[in-house]
C-alpha positions as CSV (number, residue, x, y, z in Angstrom):
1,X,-14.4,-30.1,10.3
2,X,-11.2,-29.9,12.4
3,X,-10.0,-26.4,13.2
4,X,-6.4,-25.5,13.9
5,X,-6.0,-24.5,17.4
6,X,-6.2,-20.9,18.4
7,X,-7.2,-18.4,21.4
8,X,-10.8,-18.4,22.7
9,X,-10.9,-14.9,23.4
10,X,-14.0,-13.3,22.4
11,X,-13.5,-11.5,18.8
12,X,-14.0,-8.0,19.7
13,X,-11.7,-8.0,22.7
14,X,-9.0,-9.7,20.0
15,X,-9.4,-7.1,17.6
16,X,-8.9,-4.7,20.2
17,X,-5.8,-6.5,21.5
18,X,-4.6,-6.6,18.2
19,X,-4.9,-2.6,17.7
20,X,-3.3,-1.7,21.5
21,X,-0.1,-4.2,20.0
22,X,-0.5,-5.2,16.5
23,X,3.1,-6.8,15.8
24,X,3.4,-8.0,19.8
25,X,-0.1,-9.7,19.4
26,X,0.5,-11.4,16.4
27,X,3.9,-12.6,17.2
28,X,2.3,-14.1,21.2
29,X,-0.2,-16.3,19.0
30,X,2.4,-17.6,16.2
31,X,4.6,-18.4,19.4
32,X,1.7,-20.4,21.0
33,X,-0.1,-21.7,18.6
34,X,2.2,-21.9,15.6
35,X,1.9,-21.3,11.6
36,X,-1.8,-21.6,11.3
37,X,-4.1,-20.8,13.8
38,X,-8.0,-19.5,14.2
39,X,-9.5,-17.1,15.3
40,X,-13.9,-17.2,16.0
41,X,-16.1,-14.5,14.7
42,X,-19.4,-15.3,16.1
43,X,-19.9,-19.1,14.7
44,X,-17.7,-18.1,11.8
45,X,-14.2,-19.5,11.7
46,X,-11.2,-17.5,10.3
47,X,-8.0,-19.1,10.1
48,X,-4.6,-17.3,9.9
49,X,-1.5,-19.2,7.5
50,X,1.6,-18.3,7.9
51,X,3.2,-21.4,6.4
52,X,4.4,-20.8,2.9
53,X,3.3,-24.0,1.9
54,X,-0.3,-23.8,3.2
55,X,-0.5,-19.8,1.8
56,X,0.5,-21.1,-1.7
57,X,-3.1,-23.7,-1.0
58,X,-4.7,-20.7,-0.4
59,X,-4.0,-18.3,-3.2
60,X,-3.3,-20.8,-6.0
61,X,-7.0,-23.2,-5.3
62,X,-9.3,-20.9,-7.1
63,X,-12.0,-24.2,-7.4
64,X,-12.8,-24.9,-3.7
65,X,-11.2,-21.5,-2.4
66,X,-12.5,-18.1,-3.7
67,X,-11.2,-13.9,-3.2
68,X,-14.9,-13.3,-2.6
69,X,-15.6,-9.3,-2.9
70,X,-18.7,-9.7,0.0
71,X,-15.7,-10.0,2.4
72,X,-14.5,-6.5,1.6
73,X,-17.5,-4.8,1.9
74,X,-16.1,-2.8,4.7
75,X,-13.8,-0.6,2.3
76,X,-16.7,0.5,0.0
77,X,-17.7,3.1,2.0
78,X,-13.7,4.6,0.9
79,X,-14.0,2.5,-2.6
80,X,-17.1,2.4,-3.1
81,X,-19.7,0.0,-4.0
82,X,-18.1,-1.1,-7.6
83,X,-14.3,-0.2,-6.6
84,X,-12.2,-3.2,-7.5
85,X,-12.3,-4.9,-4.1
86,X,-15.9,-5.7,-4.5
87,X,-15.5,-7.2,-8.0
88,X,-15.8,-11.1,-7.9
89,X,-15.5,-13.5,-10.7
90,X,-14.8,-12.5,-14.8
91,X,-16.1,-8.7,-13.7
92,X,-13.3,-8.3,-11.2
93,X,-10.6,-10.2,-13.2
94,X,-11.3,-8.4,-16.6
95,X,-11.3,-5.1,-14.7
96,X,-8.1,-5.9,-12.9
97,X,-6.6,-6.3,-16.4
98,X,-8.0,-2.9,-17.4
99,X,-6.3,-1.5,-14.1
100,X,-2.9,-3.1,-14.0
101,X,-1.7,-2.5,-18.0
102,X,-0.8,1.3,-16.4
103,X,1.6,0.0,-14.1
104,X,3.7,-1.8,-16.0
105,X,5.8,-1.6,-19.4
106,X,6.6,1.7,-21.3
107,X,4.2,3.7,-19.6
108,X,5.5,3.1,-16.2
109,X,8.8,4.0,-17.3
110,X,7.1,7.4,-19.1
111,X,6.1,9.0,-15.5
112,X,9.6,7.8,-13.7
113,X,11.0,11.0,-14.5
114,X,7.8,13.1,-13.4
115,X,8.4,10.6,-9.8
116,X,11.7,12.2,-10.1
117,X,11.0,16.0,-10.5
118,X,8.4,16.2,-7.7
119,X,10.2,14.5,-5.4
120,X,13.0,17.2,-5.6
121,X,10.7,19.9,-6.1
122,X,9.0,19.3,-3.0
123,X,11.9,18.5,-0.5
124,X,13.7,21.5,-1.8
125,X,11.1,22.9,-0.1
126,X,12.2,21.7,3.4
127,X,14.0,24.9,5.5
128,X,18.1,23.9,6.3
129,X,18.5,22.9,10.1
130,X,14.8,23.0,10.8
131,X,13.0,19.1,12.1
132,X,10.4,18.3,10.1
133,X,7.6,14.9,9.8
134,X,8.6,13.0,6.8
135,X,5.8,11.4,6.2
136,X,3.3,13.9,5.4
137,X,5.8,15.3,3.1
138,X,6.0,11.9,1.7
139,X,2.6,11.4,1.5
140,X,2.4,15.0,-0.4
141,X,4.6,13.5,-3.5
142,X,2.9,10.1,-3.8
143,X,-0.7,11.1,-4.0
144,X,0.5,13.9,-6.7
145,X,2.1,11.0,-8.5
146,X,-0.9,8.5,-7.7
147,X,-3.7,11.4,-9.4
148,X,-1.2,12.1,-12.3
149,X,-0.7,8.0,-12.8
150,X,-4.7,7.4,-12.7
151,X,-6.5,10.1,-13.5
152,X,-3.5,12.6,-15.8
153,X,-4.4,15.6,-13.8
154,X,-1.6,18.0,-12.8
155,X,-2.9,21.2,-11.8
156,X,-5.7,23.2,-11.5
157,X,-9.1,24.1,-9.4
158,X,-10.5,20.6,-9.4
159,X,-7.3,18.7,-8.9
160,X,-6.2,20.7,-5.9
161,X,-10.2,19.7,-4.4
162,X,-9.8,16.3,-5.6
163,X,-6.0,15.8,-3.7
164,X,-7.4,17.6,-0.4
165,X,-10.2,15.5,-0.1
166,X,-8.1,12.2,-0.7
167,X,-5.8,13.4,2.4
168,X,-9.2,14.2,4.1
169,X,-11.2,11.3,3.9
170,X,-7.6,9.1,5.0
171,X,-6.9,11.1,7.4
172,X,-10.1,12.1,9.2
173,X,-11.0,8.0,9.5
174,X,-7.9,7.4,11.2
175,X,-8.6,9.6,13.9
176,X,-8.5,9.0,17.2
177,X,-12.1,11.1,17.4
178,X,-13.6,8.9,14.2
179,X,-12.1,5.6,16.1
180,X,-13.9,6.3,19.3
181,X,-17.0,7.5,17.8
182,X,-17.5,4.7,15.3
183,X,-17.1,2.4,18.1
184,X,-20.6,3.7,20.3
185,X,-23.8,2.2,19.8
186,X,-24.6,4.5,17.5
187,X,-21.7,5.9,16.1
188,X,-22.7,4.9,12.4
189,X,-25.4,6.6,12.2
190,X,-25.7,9.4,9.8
191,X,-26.8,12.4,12.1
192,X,-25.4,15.4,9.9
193,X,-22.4,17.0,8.7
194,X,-21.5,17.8,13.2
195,X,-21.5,14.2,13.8
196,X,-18.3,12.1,13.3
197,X,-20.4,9.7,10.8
198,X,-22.4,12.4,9.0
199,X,-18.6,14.4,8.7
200,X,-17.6,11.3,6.7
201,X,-19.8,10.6,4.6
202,X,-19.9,14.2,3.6
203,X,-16.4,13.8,2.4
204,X,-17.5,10.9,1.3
205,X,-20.1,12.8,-1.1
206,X,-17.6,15.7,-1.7
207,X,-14.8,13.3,-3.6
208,X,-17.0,11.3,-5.3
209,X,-18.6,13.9,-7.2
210,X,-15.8,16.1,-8.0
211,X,-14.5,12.6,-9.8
212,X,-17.9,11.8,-11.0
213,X,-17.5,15.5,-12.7
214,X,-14.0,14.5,-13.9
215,X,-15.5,11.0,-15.2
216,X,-18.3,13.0,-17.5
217,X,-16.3,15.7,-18.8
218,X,-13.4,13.5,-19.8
219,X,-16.0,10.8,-21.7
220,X,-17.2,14.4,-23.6
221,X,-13.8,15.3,-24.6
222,X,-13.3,11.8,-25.9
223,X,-9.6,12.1,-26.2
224,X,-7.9,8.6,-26.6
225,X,-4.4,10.2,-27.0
226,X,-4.4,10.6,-23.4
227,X,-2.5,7.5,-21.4
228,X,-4.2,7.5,-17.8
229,X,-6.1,4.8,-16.2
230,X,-9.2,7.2,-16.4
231,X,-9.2,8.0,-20.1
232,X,-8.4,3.5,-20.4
233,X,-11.5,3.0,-18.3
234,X,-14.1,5.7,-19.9
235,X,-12.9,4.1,-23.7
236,X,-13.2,0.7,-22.2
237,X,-15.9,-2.1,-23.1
238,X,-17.2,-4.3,-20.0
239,X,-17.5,-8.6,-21.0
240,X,-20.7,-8.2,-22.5
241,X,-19.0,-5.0,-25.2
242,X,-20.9,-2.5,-23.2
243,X,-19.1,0.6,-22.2
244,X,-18.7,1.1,-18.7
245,X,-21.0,2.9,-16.8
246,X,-19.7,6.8,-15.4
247,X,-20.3,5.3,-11.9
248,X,-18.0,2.2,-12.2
249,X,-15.1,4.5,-13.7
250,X,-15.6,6.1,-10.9
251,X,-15.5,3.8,-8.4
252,X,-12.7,2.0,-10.1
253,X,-10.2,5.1,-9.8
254,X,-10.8,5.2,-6.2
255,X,-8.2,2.3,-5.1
256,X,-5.4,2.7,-7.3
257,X,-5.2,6.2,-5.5
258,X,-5.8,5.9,-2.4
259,X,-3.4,2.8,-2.5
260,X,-0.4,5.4,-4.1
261,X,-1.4,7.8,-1.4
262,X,-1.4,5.6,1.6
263,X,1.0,2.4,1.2
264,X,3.9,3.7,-0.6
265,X,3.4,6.6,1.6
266,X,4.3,4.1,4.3
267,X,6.8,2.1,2.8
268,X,9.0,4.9,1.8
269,X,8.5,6.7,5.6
270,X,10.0,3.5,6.7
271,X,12.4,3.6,4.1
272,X,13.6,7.0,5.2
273,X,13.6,5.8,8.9
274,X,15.9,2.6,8.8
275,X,18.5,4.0,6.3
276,X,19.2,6.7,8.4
277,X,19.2,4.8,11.6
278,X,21.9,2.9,10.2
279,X,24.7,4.6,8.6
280,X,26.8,2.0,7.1
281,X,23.3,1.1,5.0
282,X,22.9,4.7,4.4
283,X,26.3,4.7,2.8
284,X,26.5,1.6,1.2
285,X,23.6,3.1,-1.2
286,X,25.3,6.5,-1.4
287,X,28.3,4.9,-2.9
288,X,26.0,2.6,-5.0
289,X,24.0,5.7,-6.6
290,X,27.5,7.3,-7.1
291,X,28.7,4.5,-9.1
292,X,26.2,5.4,-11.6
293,X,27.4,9.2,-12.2
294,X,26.1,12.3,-12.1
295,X,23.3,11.7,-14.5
296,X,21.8,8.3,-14.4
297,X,19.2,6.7,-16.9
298,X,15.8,5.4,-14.7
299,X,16.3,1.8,-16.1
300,X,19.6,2.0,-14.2
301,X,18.4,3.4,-10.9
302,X,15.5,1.0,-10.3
303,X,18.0,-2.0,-11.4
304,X,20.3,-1.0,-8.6
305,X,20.9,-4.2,-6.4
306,X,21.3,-2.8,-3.1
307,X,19.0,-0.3,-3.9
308,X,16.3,-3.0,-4.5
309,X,17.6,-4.8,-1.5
310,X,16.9,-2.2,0.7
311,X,12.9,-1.8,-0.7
312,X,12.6,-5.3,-0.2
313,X,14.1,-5.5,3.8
314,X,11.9,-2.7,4.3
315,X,8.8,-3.9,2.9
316,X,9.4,-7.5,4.9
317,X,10.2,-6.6,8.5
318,X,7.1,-4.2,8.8
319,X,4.8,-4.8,5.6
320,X,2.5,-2.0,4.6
321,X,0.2,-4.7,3.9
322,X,-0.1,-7.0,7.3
323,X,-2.4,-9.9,5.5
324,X,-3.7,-10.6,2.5
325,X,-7.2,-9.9,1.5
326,X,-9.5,-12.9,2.9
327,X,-10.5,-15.8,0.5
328,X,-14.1,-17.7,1.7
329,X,-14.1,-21.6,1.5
330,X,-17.1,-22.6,-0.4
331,X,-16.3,-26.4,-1.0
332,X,-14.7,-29.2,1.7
333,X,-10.7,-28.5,1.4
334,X,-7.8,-29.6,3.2
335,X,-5.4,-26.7,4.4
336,X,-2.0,-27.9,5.7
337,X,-3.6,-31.4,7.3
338,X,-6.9,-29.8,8.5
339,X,-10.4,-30.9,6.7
340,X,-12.0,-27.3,6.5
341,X,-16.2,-26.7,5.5
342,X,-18.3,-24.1,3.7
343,X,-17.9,-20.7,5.0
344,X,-14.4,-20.9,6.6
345,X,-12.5,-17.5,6.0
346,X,-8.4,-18.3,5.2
347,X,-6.2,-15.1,5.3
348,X,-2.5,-15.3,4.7
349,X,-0.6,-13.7,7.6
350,X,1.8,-11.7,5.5
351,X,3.8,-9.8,8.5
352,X,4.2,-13.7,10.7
353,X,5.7,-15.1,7.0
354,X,7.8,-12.5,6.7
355,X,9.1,-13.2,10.7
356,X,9.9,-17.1,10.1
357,X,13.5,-17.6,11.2
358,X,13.5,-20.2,8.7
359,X,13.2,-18.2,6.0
360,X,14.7,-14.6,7.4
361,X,17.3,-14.9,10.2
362,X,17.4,-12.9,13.1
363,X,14.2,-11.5,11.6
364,X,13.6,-8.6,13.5
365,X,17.0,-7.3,12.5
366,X,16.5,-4.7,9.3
367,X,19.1,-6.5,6.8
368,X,18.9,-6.0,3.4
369,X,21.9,-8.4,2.1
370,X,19.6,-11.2,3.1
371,X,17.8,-10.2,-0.7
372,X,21.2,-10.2,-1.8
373,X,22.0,-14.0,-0.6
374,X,18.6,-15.5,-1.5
375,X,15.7,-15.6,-3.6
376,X,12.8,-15.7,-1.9
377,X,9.2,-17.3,-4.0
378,X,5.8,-15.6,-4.0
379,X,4.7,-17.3,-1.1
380,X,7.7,-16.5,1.7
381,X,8.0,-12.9,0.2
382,X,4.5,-11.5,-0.6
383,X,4.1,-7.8,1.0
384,X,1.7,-7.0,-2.0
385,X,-0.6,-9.9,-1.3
386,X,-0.8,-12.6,-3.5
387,X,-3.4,-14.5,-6.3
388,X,-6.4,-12.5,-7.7
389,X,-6.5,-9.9,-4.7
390,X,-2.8,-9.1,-4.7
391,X,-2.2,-5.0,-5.3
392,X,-2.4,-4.0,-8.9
393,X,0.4,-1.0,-8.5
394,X,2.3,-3.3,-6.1
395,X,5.2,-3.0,-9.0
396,X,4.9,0.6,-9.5
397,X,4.9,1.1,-5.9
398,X,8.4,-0.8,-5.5
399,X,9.5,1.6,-8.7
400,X,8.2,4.4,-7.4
401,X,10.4,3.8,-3.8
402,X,13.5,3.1,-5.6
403,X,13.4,6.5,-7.6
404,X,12.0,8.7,-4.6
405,X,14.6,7.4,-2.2
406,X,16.9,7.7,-5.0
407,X,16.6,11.7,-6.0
408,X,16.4,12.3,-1.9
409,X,20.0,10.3,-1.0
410,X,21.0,11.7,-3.9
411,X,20.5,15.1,-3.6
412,X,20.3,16.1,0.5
413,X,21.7,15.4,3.6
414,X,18.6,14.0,6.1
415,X,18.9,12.9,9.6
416,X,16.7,11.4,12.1
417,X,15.5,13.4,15.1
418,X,16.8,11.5,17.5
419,X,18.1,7.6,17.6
420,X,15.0,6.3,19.3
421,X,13.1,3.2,17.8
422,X,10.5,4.5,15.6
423,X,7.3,2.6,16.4
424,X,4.2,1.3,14.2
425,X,1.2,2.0,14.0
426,X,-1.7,0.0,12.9
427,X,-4.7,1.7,10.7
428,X,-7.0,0.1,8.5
429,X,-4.8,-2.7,6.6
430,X,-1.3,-0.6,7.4
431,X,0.9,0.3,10.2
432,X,2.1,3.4,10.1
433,X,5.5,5.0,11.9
434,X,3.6,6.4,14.9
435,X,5.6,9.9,14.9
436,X,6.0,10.1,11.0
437,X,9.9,10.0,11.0
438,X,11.1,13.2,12.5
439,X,14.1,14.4,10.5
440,X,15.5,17.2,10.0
441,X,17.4,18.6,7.0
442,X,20.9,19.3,6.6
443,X,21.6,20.4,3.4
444,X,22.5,19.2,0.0
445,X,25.3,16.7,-1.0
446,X,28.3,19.3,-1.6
447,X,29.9,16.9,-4.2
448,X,26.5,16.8,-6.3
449,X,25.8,19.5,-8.9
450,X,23.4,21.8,-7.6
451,X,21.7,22.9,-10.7
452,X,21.4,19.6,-12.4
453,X,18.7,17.1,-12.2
454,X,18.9,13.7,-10.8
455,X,17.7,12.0,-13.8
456,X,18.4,13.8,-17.2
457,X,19.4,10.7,-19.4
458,X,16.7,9.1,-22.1
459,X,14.1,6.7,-20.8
C-alpha cells in the first residue's frame, strides 16, 4: 500500500489543532500537501480527498468502498443505537427511503407556508432598536419546523418537553464544561446526574422516553391520515414485512431533527450574517423578492435565482457540513493513483473542495453570481455530503433557507452589530458563527403591508 503524503503529527494533538483553527488548519495541510492527504490514527490510515475526481471514486465505488455505520458509532449516544447513521447495507438504504419521501414532493411544499408563518411570528417578537443573537432565534424556528416536519406535533405539554430537551442535549455537549470534562481520564464515566457525563446521559434518558411515549401512543391511535415521518415509520414494514420495532421509530426520528435543529440553524445564521455585511447583495435580493409582488406563491420564492444563489455561496464558503461521513476500504482500490488496503478510512473534504481556486475563484470572497455563471456537479458542490450517507433533508434544508430568509428580508429591517468579521466555530460536524450574529432590529419594511402575510397565494 502507498499512502498519500501527510503530517506526522500525533492524532490527538491534530484533532486538537484542528479544533483551536478548524478552517486555518485545514487550509496549512491542502497548501502543503495538496488534494489528498493522510492523516494516522494509531496504525489506522484516514485519508482526506479533496479532488473532485477522486471524491466521485469515493462515493460512487459501493463494491470495494463501503458508508459503514461502525464508523459513526460516536453519534449514537445523540442518535442512538438504530438512528440512521448506524444503519449499513439494505437496513440502512430501505430506511433512508422511508426517511427522505417527507422531504420531497407535495408534502414539502404542504409545510412551506407553516416555514413561513413561524418565521414571522417569532421575529415579530424581536423589540425595535434593541441587539439581539440571531441564532438562537433561528434555531427557535427550525427545530419547531423540524418536530412539526417528523413527528406532526405543534403544541402541547409533551411537545414543549420534547423541543427543550433537543436544545438541551445540543447545547449542553457543546460546552466548553462538557468539552473539558469528556476529555479527563475519566470524564466518560457515568458518576450521576452532578457529573458532566451522568448530566448527559440523563438528557439522554429524558428525550428518549418522552419520544418513546410519543412512538406508543401514536401506534395506539393508528391514524394513517396523518403525513409525518413518525406516523410513515410506525405504519411502516422492515425488508422481511415485519413492522418496525417502537425502539427503531424511535431512534430513527432522532436525526432528521436534530439535523433541522442544528445545520439549517447554521446555514441560515450565516445567511443572515453575509447579506447584511454586504449591502449591494442585501439589495439585490430585496429588489428580487419585490419583483414577485406583494403576495407571492412558494413555488415562486424558492425558484428565485439570486435567492438560490445566495443559499448556495453561503452553504460553499463555510459548509455546515465540513466532510462527508467516512466510507471504510474493505477490498484493494486505487484512489487518485494510490494502491489503498483493507481498513483504510476515505473521507471527502467538503470545506477544501469547496476552496479550490479552480473551481471557485477568489474563494474566500462570499459571491453568489459565481452560481449564476456556472454549474457546479455533485462532486465540486456537495455541502450535504454525497452517495448513501449524504443528508436526507439536505433539500428541505435549502427550501426551508430560501422561505425563512425570504419572510425576514421581506418583512423587517435587520442590521449587524457591528462590521467586524463574524468568525466560525467548529462543534461536532459544524462550525458555528462564534458570537451568533449580533443584530439588531430596525423595524419593518415601510413599503410592505403590515397586516398581510408574506405568502398568501395557493401552493
Amino acid at each position: 500500500m502507498n499512502l498519500p503524503a501527510g503530517p506526522k503529527t500525533p492524532y490527538r494533538l491534530a484533532i486538537q489543532q484542528f479544533l483551536a483553527d478548524p478552517f486555518g488548519y485545514v487550509d496549512g495541510i491542502c497548501k502543503r500537501y495538496g488534494d489528498i492527504f493522510t492523516i494516522m490514527s494509531g496504525s489506522t490510515p484516514i485519508i482526506y480527498v479533496s479532488n473532485p475526481s477522486g471524491i466521485k471514486q469515493i462515493l460512487t465505488n459501493t463494491k470495494e468502498i463501503t458508508a459503514s455505520g461502525a464508523l459513526n458509532r460516536d453519534f449514537a449516544l445523540t442518535t442512538g443505537n438504530q438512528g440512521i447513521l448506524q444503519l449499513d447495507g439494505l437496513r440502512h438504504k430501505h430506511r433512508r427511503k422511508l426517511l427522505m419521501q417527507a422531504f420531497h414532493g407535495e408534502r414539502m411544499q404542504a409545510c412551506g407556508r407553516r416555514i413561513c408563518e413561524l418565521t414571522e411570528k417569532i421575529i415579530s417578537q424581536q423589540a425595535i432598536a434593541k441587539p439581539f443573537i440571531a441564532y438562537p432565534i433561528i434555531e427557535d424556528i427550525t427545530l419547531r419546523v423540524g418536530i412539526e416536519v417528523v413527528m406532526g406535533l405543534r403544541e402541547g405539554e409533551r411537545y414543549d418537553k420534547i423541543k427543550h430537551l433537543f436544545v438541551s442535549v445540543l447545547k449542553y455537549g457543546q460546552s466548553p464544561l462538557f468539552q473539558f470534562a469528556t476529555k479527563l481520564p475519566f470524564g466518560q464515566r457515568d458518576l450521576g446526574r452532578w457529573s458532566p457525563w451522568g448530566y448527559r446521559l440523563y438528557l439522554r434518558r429524558e428525550l428518549f422516553g418522552l419520544l418513546y411515549a410519543e412512538v406508543q401512543e401514536r401506534r395506539k391511535q393508528a391514524d394513517t391520515s396523518c403525513a409525518n415521518i413518525l406516523s410513515d415509520l410506525i405504519f411502516a414494514h422492515d425488508e422481511t414485512g415485519e413492522l418496525l420495532s417502537d425502539e427503531e421509530v424511535r431512534d430513527l426520528l432522532l436525526s432528521p431533527i436534530f439535523a433541522a435543529q442544528d445545520a439549517s440553524a447554521t446555514a441560515l445564521a450565516w445567511s443572515l450574517y453575509w447579506i447584511h455585511r454586504f449591502p449591494t447583495i442585501r439589495e439585490r435580493l430585496l429588489e428580487e423578492l419585490d419583483r414577485l409582488g406583494e403576495n407571492p406563491e412558494i413555488t415562486s420564492i424558492v425558484a428565485l435565482p439570486y435567492l438560490n444563489a445566495v443559499c448556495c455561496e453561503v452553504l460553499r464558503i463555510y459548509p455546515t457540513q465540513l466532510f462527508t461521513f467516512p466510507r471504510l476500504v474493505e477490498s484493494p482500490v486505487e484512489i487518485m493513483g494510490y494502491e489503498l488496503s483493507p481498513g483504510t478510512v476515505l473521507i471527502g473534504n467538503i470545506y477544501s473542495t469547496h476552496q479550490r481556486e479552480d473551481l471557485y475563484p477568489e474563494p474566500k470572497e462570499f459571491k453568489p453570481e459565481r452560481f449564476l455563471e456556472r454549474q457546479y456537479s455533485n462532486y465540486e458542490f456537495l455541502p450535504f455530503g454525497g452517495g448513501a450517507r449524504s443528508c436526507i433533508g439536505g433539500a428541505f434544508a435549502l427550501f426551508e433557507m430560501k422561505l425563512v430568509l425570504a419572510t425576514i428580508l421581506s418583512r423587517y429591517q435587520l442590521a449587524l452589530v457591528d462590521n467586524r468579521p463574524e468568525k466560525p466555530k467548529f462543534g461536532g460536524l459544524i462550525c458555528y458563527p462564534k458570537s451568533g450574529v449580533k443584530m439588531v432590529m430596525h423595524g419593518r419594511r415601510q413599503h410592505q403591508g403590515q397586516s398581510q402575510p408574506l405568502v398568501v397565494g395557493s401552493i
